[in-house]
Structures are given as structure tokens and as C-alpha cells.
N, C-alpha and C positions, 0 to 999 in steps of 0.2 A: 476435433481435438485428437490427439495422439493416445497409444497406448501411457504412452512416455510421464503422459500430464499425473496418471493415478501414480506413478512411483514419485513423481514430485509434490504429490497431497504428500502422500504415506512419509517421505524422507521428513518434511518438513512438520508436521505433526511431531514425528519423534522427536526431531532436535528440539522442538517445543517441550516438548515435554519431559525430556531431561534435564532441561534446563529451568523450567517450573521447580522441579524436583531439587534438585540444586540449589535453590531459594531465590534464580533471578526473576526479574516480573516484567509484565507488558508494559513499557511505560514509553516515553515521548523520545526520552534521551537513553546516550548507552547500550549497555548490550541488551536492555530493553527493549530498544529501538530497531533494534535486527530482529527480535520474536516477532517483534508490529509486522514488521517488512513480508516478514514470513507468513504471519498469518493475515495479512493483506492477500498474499499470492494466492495462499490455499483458499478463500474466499470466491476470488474471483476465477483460479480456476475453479470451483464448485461450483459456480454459478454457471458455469459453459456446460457444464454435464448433467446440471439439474440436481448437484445433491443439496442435502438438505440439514440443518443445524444435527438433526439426529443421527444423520449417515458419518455427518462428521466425529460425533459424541461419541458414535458404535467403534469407529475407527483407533479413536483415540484407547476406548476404553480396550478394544485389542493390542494395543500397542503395547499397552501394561503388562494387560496380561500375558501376552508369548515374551514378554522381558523379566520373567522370573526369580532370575539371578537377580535382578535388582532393586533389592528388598524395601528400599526408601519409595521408590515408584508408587507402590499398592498402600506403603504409609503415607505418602500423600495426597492419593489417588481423587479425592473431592474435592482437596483445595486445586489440584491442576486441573480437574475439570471443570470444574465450578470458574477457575480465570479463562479456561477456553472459551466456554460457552459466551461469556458473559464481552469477551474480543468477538466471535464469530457473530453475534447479534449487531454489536456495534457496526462491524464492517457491512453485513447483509443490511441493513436499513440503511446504511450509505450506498451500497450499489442500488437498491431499489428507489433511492432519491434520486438518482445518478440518471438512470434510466426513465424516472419522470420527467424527469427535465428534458431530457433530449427527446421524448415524448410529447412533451408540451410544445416545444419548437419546431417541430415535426410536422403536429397539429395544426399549428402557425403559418407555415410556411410551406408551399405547396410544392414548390420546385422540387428539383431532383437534385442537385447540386449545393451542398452546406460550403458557406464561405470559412475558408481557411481560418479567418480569425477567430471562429466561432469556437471551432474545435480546440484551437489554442487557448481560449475562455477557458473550455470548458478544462482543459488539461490542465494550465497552467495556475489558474487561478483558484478552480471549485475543487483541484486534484481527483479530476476521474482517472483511471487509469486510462493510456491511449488504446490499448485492448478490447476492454468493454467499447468504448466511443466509436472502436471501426468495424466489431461486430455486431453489433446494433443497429449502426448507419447501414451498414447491408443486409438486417434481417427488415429493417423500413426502405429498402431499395434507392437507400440515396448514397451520393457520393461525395468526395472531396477532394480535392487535391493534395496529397503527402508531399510533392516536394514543396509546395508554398506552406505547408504546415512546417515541416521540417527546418525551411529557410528562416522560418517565426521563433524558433525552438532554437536557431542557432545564434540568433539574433539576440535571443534572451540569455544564454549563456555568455554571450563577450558583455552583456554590459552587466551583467552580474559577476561577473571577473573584474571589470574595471571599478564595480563597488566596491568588493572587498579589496582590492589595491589600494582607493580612497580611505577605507574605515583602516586599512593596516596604517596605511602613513598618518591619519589621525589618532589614533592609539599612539603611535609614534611616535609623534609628536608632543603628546600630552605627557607622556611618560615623562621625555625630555624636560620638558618644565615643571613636572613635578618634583623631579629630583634636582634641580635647578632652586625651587624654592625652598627645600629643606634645606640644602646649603649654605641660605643667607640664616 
């Protein structure tokens, strides 16, 4: 890992946590769904460096603190931490699944070589990050092929493009006849 990775914990915590402060929250959708993202990253970078829910917690809780000027921070300094903690759990038992499984497989299967599709499984479907999936594969000394993953990953994008071209023009269409029958 880079020097680079800890100023992308540290950036990303903060804007977490102005934005706590703020009243927005971790959620599935919305600007929600940007803190997930975020504290996705910071997760899994932590995991590459070996820190740990409380490295993260001490982090955060310095962020606060050298942000003194910003009086609401320290007024809501439990509830932001208490939603960190409570995201950084969630995420670390999903990397420590994550790494089961491809541990299990592993176990499995003896070869040195993981078939492309697998990896796509595992990205596409379980949402491991591709990250963890190829740092892993090479601390168990096995390989893959990236551009047949890659070709999987491209493959997935054009016909998820021509889905939602289908659901537009059915939307489309519905609309159409919906307002069609208010008419009569």
C-alpha cells in the first residue's frame, strides 16, 4: 500500500463525518449512499494495513478534535461515532466473509489458476470488492486471468445497458397508456 492510502482513510472519515454532523446518514440510497461508498473504501483500505475498528474510532475521534472551530462536531460527537462504528462492523464482517469464501474455494481446489468466472461470482454477484479478490488470490499464490475477467465485466455492462433501455421504453410505454386511459 502507498503512503497515499492513509491520507484517503483520513480524507474520507472527515467528510464522513461532517456530513454525520450535518444530519446526513449511512443509508442504501442518496447522499447516503456516497458515506456507504466511502466508508466501504476506508474498510477495505484498513484491512490492507491491518488497522482495526479502534484505529479507526481513534481517527475519527481526532478528526473532531483538531476541527474545533466546529462546534456541532463535538455536539454530536457519539451519535457520529456510534453510526461509524456501527458501518465499520458491518463492512469488516463482510470482508472477513468475503475472505472465507475465497478461502473455502481455495481449500477446494488445488490448482493455481481461479477460473475467470469465479472471480466474477464472486465480484459481480456476492459484491466483494475486485481489490480484496486480487490481493488475496496472491497472498494464497493463485492466479487469474484479468483480461477474461475484465471481458465478463464488459459483457455485464452492455447487457445491463440494453436492460435499462427495455425498462425505459416499458415505463414508456405504460405511461403512454396510462394517459391514454384517463382520456376516455
Amino acid at each position: 500500500m502507498r503512503k497515499g492510502d492513509y491520507y484517503i482513510i483520513a480524507d474520507h472519515l472527515r467528510t464522513i463525518i461532517f456530513a454525520l454532523a450535518d444530519g446526513a446518514k449511512i443509508e442504501q440510497r442518496g447522499r447516503g449512499y456516497i458515506l456507504k461508498k466511502l466508508l466501504k473504501r476506508v474498510c477495505l483500505i484498513s484491512y490492507f494495513f491491518g488497522l482495526t475498528l479502534d484505529n479507526l474510532l481513534l481517527v475519527s475521534k481526532k478528526i473532531i478534535a483538531v476541527n474545533n472551530f466546529y462546534v456541532h462536531l463535538k455536539e454530536n460527537e457519539d451519535s457520529i461515532l456510534s453510526q461509524i462504528k456501527e458501518e465499520i462492523e458491518k463492512e469488516n464482517n463482510f470482508i472477513a466473509k468475503s475472505t472465507k469464501k475465497i478461502d473455502d474455494y481455495c481449500a477446494k481446489n488445488p490448482q493455481r489458476m481461479v477460473a475467470s468466472d469465479i472471480i466474477f461470482l464472486w465480484y459481480d454477484t456476492y459484491g466483494f470488492p475486485f481489490e480484496l479478490i486480487s490481493s488475496y488470490l496472491k497472498k494464497k499464490q493463485k492466479m487469474f486471468s484479468e483480461t477474461e475477467f475484465n471481458k465478463l465485466l464488459e459483457k455485464q455492462k452492455i447487457l445491463g445497458k440494453e436492460d435499462r433501455k427495455k425498462r425505459k421504453v416499458l415505463t414508456f410505454d405504460k405511461n403512454i397508456t396510462e394517459k391514454n386511459r384517463q382520456k376516455k
